[in-house]
C-alpha positions, 0 to 999 in steps of 0.5 A, a space after each residue: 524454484 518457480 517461474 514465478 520466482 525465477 521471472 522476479 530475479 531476472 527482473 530484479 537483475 534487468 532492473 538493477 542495470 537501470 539503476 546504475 544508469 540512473 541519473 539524478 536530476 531536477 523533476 520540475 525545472 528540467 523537464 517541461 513534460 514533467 508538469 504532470 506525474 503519478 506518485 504509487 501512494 505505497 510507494 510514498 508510505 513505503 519511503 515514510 514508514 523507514 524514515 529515521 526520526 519515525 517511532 514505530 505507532 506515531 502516527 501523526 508524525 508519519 502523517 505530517 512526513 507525507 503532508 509536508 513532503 506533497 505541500 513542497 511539491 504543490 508549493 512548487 506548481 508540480 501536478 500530480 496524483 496518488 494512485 494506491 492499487 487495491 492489489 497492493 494492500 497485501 504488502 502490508 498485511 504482515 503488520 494490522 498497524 501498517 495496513 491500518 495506517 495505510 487505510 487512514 492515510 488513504 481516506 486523510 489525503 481524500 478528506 483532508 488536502 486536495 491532492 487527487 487520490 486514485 483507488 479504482 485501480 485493481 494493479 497496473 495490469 488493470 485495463 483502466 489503469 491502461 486507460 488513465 495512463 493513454 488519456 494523462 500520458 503521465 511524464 513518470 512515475 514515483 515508485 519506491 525501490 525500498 521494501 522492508 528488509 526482511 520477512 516475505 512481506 519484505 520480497 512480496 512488496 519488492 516484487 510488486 514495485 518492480 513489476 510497476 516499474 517495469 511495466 510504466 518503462 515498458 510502456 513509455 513512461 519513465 520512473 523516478 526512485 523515491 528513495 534518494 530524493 532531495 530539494 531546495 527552495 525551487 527544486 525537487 532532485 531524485 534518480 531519474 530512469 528513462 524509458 528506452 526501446 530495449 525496456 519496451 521490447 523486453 517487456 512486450 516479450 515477458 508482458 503475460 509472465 510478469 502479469 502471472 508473477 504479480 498474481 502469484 504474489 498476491 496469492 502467496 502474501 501473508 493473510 491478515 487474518 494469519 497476524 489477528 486470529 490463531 485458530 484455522 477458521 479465520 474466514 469465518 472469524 472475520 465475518 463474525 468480527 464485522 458482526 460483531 463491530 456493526 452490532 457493537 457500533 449499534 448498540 452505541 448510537 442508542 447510547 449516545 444517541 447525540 454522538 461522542 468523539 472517535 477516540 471513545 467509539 474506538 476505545 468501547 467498541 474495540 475494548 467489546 469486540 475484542 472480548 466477544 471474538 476472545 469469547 467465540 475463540 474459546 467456543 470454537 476450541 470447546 473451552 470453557 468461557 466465564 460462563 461456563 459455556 462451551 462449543 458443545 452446551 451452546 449447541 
């Protein structure tokens, strides 16, 4: 077992202590601080993504799940933000849906509500991130203490939330769980953990630990490029996919130099991508294409 390994079950352990602690409690009329708070947006997808009335690839149901969860929370005068850090888009790597649903969910809530939405930051070890949370001094924080339930995806993204958690207890800001939530017409009632002098002191001690743990997750999380390609050189067959996509979409606006709707330049460009990256695939093996073409008559 590694360090690493080790430091997320000892959290994991510390953790769990506050959880059975916790209590549930009014965020918005109990607490007067509680005017302004942080919600992790992958946190927010996380607790959205299980919901049981969900069909797997609905996306605009999911979207409405989150819209009409932050329209309660603005009704009711709350103050927030969404913070989605650039470290945890490897949470969703195991699924290209997931992580293009996350990528769509980022730019409909900057586009479309007027909820702020952060993405500057790279994880909460992030010097800036240090420096939002000195300048807002944030009540708390909403993280998800769900994860998928299997697969190391599952165990990269349960490591990440705890990390988080850990560090806003570490640094005086008290979490909410996502998980558990409930309301009324005027309130908002979830699990609420406080920051205590213990969890400070413990986080000071394992602060460089925990910091080397999320490096390490981000590391080892599955690739992308692992669930779309199936031959070894994926680096470069992504860069030959971006290629392939601006020369597509280029190809397209001589086409229909007026414009069309986004579900037909989706469907063409993808449909085409889709066949010259089969194409390049079976060039690389040294197979033969329609052509007759291979590696090797190319050169």
């Amino acid at each position: 077992v590694s360090k690493p390994q080790k430091t997320l079950h000892y959290l994991s352990q510390l953790l769990l202590i506050s959880f059975t602690k916790s209590q549930k409690v009014s965020l918005l009329r109990d607490f007067v601080e509680s005017e302004f708070f942080v919600i992790d947006g992958d946190s927010l997808m996380m607790t959205y993504i299980h919901e049981t009335t969900l069909v797997p690839g609905q996306n605009l149901h999911f979207f409405y799940l989150v819209e009409n969860f932050l329209f309660d929370l603005t009704e009711k005068k709350a103050k927030f933000v969404i913070t989605f850090f650039k470290d945890a888009e490897s949470i969703w790597n195991q699924s290209p849906l997931y992580l293009s649903v996350r990528t769509a969910l980022i730019l409909h809530l900057q586009h479309n509500t007027k909820v702020p939405v952060l993405t500057n930051f790279s994880n909460c070890f992030d010097p800036k991130w240090k420096q939002f949370l000195n300048e807002n001094h944030p009540y708390f924080v909403m993280i998800s203490d769900k994860a998928f339930t299997s697969s190391w995806s599952g165990k990269c993204a349960s490591g990440m939330f705890q990390i988080f958690m850990f560090h806003a207890l570490g640094n005086k800001i008290n979490v909410v769980l996502s998980s558990g939530m409930s309301w009324d017409v005027l309130r908002v009632y979830a699990y609420h953990i406080c920051s205590k002098s213990t969890m400070r002191s413990k986080f000071k001690t394992y602060e460089v630990d925990l910091k080397v743990t999320h490096e390490w997750l981000v590391q080892v999380a599955p690739s992308i490029y692992d669930q779309v390609f199936c031959t070894p050189n994926k680096e470069k067959l992504a860069k030959q996919m971006q290629k392939e996509i601006q020369h597509s979409f280029s190809k397209l606006k001589d086409l229909w130099p007026q414009g069309s709707d986004i579900s037909r330049i989706l469907c063409v460009v993808s449909c085409s991508v889709a066949l010259k990256m089969y194409a390049h695939e079976l060039m690389m093996f040294g197979l033969p294409t329609k052509s007759g073409e291979t590696a090797e008559t190319q050169k």
